[in-house]
PDB file with SEQRES, HELIX, SHEET and CRYST1 records, atoms N, CA, C and O in Angstrom:
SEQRES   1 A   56  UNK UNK UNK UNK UNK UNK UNK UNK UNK UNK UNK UNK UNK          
SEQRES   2 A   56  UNK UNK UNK UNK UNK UNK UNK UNK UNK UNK UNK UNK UNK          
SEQRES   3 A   56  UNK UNK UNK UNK UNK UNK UNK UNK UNK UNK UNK UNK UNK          
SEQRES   4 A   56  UNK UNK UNK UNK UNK UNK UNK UNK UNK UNK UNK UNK UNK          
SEQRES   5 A   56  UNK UNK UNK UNK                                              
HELIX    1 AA1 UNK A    2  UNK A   31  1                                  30    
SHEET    1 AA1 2 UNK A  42  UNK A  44  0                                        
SHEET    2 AA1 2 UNK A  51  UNK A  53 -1                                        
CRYST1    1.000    1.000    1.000  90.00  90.00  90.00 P 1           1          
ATOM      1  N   UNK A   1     -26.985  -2.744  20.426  1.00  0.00           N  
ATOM      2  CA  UNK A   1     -26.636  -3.728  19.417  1.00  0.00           C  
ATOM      3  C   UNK A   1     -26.582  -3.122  18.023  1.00  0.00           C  
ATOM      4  O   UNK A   1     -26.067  -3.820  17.150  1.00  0.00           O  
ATOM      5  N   UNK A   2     -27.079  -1.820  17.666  1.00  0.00           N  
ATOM      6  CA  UNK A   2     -27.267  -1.055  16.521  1.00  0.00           C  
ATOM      7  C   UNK A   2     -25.898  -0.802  15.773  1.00  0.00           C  
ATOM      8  O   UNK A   2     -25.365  -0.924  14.670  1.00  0.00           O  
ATOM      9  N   UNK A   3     -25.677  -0.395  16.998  1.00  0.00           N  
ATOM     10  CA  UNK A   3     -24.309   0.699  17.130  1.00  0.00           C  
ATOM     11  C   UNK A   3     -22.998  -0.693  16.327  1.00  0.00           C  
ATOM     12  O   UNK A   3     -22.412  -0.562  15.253  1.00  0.00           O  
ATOM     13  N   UNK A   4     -22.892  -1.899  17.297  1.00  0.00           N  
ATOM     14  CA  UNK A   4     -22.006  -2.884  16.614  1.00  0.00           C  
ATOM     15  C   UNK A   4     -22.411  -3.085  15.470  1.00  0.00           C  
ATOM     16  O   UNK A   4     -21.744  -2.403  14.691  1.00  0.00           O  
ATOM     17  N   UNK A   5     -23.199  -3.700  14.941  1.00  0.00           N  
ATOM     18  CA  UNK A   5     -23.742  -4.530  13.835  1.00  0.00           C  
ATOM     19  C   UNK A   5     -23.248  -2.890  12.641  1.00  0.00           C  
ATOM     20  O   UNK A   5     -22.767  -2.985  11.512  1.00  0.00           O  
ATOM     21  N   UNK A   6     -23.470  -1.999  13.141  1.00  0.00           N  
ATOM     22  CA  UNK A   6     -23.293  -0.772  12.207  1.00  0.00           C  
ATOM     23  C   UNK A   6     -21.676  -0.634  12.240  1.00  0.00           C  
ATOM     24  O   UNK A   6     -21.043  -0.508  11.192  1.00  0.00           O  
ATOM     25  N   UNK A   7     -21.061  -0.666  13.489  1.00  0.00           N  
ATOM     26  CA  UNK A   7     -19.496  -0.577  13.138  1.00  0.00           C  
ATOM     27  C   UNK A   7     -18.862  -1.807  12.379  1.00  0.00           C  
ATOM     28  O   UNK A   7     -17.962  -1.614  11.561  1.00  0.00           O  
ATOM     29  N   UNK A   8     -19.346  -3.103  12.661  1.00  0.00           N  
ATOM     30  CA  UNK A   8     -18.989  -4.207  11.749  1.00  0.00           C  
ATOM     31  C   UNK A   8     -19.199  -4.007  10.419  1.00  0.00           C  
ATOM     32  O   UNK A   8     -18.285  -4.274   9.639  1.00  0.00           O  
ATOM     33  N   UNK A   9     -20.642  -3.422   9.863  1.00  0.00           N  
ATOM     34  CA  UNK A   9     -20.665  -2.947   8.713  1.00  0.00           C  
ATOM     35  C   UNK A   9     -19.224  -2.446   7.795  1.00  0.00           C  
ATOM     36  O   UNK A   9     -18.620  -2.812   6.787  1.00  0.00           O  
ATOM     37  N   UNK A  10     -19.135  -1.519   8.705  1.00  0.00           N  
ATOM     38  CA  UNK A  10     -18.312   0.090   8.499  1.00  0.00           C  
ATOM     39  C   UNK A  10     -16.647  -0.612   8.028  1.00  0.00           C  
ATOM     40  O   UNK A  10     -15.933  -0.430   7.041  1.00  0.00           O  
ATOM     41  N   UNK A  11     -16.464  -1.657   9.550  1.00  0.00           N  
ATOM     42  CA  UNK A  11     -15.069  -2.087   9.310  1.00  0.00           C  
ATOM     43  C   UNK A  11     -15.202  -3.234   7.813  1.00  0.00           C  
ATOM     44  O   UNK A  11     -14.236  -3.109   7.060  1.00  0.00           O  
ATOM     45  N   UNK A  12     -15.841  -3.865   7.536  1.00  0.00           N  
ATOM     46  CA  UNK A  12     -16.376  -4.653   6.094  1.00  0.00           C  
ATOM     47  C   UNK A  12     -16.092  -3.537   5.257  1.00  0.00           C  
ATOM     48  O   UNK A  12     -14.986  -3.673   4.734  1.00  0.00           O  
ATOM     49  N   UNK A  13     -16.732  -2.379   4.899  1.00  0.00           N  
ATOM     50  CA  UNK A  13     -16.398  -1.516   3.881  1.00  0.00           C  
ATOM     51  C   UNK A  13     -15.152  -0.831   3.926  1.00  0.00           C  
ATOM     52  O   UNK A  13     -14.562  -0.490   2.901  1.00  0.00           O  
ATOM     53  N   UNK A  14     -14.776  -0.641   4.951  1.00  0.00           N  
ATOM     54  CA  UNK A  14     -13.089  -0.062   5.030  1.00  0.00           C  
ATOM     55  C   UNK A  14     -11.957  -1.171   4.665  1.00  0.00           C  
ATOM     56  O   UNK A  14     -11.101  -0.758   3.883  1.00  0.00           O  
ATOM     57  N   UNK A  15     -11.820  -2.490   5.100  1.00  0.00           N  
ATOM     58  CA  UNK A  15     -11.467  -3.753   4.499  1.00  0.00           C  
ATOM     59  C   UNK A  15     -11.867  -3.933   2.632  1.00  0.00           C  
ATOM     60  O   UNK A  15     -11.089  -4.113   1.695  1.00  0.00           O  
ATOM     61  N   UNK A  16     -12.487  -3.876   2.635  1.00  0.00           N  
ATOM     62  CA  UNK A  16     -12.723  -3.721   0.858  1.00  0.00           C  
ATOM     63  C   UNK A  16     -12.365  -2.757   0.675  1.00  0.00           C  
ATOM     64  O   UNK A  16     -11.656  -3.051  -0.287  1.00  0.00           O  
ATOM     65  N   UNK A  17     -12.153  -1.116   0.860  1.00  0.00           N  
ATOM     66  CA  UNK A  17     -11.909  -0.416   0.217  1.00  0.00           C  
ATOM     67  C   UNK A  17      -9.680  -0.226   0.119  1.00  0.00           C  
ATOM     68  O   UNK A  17      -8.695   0.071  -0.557  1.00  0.00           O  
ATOM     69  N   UNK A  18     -10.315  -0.780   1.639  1.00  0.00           N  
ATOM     70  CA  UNK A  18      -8.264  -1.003   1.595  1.00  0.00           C  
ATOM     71  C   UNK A  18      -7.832  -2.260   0.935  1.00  0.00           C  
ATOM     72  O   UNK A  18      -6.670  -2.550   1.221  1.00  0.00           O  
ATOM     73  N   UNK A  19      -8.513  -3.213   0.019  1.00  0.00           N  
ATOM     74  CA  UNK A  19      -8.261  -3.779  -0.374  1.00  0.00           C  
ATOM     75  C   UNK A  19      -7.991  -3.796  -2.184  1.00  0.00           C  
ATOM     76  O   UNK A  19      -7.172  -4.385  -2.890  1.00  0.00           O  
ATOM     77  N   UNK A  20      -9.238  -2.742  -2.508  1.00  0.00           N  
ATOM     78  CA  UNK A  20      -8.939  -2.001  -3.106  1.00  0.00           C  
ATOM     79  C   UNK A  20      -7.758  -1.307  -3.781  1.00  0.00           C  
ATOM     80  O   UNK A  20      -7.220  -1.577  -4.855  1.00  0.00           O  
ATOM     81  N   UNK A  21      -7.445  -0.213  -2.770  1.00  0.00           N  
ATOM     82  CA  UNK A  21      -6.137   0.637  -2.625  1.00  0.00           C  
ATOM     83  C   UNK A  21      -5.023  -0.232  -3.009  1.00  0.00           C  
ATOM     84  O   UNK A  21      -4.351  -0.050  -4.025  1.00  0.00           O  
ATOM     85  N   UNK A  22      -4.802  -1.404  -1.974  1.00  0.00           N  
ATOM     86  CA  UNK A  22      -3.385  -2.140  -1.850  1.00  0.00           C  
ATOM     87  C   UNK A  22      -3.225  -2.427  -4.097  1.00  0.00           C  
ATOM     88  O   UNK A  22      -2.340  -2.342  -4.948  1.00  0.00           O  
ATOM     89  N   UNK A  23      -4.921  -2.816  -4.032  1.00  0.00           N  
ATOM     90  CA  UNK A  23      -4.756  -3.249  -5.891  1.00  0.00           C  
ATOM     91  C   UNK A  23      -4.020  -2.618  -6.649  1.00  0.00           C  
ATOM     92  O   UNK A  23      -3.099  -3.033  -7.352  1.00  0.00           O  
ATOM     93  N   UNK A  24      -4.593  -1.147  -6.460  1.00  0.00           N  
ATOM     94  CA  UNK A  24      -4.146  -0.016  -7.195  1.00  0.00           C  
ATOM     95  C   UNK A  24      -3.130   0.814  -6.988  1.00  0.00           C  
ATOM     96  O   UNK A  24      -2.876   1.655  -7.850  1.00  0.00           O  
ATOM     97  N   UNK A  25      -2.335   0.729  -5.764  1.00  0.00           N  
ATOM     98  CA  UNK A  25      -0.944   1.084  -5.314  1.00  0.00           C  
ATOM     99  C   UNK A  25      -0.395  -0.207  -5.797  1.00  0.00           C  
ATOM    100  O   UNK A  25       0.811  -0.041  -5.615  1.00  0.00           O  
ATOM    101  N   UNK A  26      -0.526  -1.252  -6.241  1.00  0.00           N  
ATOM    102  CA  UNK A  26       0.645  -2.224  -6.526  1.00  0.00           C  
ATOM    103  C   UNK A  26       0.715  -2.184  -8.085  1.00  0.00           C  
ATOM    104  O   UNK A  26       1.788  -2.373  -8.658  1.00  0.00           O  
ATOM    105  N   UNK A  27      -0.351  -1.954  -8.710  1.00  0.00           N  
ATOM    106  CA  UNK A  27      -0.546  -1.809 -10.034  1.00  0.00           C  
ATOM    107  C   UNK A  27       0.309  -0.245 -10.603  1.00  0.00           C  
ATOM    108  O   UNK A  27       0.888  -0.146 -11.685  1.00  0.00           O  
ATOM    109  N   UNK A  28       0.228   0.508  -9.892  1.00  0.00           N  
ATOM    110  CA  UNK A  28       1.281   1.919 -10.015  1.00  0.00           C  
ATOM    111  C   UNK A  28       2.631   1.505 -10.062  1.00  0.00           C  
ATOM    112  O   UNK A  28       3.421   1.628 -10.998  1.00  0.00           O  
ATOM    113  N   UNK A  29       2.796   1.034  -9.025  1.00  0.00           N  
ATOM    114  CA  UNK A  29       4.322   0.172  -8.848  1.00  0.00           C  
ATOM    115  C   UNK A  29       4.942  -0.615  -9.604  1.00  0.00           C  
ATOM    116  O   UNK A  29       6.113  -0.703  -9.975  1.00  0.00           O  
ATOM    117  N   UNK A  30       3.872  -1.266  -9.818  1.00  0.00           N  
ATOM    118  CA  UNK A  30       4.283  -2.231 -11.115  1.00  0.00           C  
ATOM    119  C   UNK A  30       4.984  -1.343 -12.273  1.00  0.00           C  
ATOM    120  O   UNK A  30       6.182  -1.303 -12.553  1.00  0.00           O  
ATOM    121  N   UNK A  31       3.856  -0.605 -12.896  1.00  0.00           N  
ATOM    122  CA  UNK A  31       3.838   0.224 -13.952  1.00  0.00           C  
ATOM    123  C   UNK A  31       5.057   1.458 -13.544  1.00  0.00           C  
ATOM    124  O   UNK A  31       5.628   1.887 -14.546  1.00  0.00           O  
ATOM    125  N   UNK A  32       5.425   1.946 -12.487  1.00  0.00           N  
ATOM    126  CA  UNK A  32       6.731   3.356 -12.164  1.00  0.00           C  
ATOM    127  C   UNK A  32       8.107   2.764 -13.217  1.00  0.00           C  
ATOM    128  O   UNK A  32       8.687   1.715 -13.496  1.00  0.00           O  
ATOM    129  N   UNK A  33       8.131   4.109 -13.518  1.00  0.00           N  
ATOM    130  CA  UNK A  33       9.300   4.071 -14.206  1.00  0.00           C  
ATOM    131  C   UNK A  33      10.356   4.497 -13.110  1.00  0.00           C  
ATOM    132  O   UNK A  33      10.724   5.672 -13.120  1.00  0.00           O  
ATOM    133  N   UNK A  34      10.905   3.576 -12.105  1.00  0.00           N  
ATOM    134  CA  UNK A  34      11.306   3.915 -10.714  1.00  0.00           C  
ATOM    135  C   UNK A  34      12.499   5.132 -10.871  1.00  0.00           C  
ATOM    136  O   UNK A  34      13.055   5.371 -11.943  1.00  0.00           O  
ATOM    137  N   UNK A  35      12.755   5.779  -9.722  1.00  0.00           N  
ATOM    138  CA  UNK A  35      13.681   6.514  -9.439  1.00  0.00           C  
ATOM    139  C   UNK A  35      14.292   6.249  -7.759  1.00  0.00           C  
ATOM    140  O   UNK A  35      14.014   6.548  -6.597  1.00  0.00           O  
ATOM    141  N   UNK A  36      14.961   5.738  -8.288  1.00  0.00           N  
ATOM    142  CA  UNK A  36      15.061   5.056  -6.552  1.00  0.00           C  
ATOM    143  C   UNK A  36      15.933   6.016  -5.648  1.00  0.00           C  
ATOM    144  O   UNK A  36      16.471   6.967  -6.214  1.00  0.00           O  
ATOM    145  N   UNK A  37      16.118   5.842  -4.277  1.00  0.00           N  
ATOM    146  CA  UNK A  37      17.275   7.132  -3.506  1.00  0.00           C  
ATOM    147  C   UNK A  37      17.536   5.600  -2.642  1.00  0.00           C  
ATOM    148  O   UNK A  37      16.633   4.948  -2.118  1.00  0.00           O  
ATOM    149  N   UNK A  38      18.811   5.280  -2.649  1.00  0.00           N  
ATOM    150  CA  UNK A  38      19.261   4.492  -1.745  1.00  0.00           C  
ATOM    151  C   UNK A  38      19.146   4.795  -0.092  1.00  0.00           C  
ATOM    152  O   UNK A  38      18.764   5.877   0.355  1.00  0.00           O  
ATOM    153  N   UNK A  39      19.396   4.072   0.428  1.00  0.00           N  
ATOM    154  CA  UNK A  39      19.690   4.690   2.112  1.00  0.00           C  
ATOM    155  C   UNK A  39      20.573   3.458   2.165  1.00  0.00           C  
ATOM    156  O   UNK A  39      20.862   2.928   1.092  1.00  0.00           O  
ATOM    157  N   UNK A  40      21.019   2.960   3.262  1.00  0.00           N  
ATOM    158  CA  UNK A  40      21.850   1.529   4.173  1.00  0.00           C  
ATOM    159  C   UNK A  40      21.335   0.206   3.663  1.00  0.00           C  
ATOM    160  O   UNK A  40      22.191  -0.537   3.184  1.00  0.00           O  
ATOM    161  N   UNK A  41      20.119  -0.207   3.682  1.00  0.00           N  
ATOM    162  CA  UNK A  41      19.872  -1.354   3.431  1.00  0.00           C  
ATOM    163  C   UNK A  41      18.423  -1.603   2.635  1.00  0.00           C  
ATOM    164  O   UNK A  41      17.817  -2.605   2.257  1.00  0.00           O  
ATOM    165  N   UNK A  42      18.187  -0.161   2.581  1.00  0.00           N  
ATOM    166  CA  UNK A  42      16.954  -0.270   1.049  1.00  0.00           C  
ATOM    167  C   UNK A  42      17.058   1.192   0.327  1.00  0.00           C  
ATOM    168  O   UNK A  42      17.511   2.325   0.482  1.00  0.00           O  
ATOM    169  N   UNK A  43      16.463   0.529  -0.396  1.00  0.00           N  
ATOM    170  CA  UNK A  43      16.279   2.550  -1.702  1.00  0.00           C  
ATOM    171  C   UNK A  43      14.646   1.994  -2.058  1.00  0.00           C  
ATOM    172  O   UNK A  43      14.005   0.944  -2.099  1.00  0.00           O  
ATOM    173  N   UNK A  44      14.523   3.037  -2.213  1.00  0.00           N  
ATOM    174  CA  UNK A  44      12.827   3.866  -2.185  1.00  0.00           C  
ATOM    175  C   UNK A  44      12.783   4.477  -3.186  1.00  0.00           C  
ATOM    176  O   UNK A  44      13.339   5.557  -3.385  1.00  0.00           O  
ATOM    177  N   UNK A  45      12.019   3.775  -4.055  1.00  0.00           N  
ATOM    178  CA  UNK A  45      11.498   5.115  -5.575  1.00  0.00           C  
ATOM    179  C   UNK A  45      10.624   5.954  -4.668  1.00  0.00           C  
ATOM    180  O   UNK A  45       9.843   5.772  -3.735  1.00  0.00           O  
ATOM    181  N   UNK A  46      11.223   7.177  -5.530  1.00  0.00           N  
ATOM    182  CA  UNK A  46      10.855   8.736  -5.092  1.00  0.00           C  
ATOM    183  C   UNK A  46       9.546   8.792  -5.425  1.00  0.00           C  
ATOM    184  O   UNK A  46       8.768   9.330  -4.637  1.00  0.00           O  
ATOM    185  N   UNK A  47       8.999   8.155  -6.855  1.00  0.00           N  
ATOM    186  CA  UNK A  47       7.669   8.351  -7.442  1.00  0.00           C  
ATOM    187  C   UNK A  47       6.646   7.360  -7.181  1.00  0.00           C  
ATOM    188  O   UNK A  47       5.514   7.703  -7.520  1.00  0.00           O  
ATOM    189  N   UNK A  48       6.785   6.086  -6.601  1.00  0.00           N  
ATOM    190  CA  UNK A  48       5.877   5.222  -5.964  1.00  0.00           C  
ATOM    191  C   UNK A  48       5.966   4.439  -4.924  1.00  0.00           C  
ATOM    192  O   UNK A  48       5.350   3.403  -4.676  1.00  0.00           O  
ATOM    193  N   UNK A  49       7.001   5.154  -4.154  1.00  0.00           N  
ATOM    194  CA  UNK A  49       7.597   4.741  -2.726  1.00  0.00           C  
ATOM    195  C   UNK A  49       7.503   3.046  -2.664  1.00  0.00           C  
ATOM    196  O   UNK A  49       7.015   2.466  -1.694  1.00  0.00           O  
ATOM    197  N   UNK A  50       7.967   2.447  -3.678  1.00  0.00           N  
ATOM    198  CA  UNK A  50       8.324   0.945  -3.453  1.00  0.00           C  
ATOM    199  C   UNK A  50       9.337   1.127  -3.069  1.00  0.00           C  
ATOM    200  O   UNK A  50      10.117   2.042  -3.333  1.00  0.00           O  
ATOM    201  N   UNK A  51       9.451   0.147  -2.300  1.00  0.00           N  
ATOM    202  CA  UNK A  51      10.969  -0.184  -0.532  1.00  0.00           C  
ATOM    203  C   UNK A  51      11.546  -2.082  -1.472  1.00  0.00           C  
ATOM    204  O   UNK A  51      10.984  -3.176  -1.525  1.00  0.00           O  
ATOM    205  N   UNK A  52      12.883  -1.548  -2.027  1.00  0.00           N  
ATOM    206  CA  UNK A  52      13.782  -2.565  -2.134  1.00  0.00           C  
ATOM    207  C   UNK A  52      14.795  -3.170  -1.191  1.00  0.00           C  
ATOM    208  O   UNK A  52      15.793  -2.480  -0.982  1.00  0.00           O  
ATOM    209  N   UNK A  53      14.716  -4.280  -0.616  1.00  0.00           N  
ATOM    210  CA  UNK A  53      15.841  -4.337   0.241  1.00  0.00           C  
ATOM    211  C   UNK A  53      17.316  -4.597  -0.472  1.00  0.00           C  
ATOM    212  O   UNK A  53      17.268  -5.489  -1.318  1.00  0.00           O  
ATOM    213  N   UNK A  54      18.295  -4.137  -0.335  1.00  0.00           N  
ATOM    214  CA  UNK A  54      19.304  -4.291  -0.729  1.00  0.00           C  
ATOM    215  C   UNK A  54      20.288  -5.069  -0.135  1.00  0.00           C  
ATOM    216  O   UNK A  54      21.416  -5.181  -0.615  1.00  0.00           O  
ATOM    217  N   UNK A  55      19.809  -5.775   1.194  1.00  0.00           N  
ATOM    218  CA  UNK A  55      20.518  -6.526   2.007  1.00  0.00           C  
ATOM    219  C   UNK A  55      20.356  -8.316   0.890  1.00  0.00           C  
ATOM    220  O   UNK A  55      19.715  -7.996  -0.110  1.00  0.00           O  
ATOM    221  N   UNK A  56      20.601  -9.383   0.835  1.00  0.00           N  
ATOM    222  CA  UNK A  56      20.435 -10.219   0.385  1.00  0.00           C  
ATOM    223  C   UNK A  56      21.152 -11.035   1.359  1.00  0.00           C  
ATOM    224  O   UNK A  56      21.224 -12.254   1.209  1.00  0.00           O  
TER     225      UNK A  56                                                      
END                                                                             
């Protein structure tokens, strides 16, 4: 029972810390002065890999 109660822990702190991340990768994004590379139906800034769809 150690062992769960300790991996539940573990997955709780990995959930906050990726919650974290998502903050601070969207806050970059926000802030990129984008450089985008098209492809077919999205372009991708080179410098903060935000994915535009270009389909509408």
């Amino acid at each position: 029972m150690n062992r769960v109660e300790g991996i539940k822990k573990e997955i709780k702190q990995l959930e906050e810390n990726m919650n974290q991340l998502k903050i601070e990768l969207k806050t970059i994004q926000t802030n990129c002065e984008h450089e985008f590379q098209k492809k077919d139906t999205i372009q991708e800034c080179l410098k903060c890999s935000l994915i535009e769809s270009l389909c509408w």
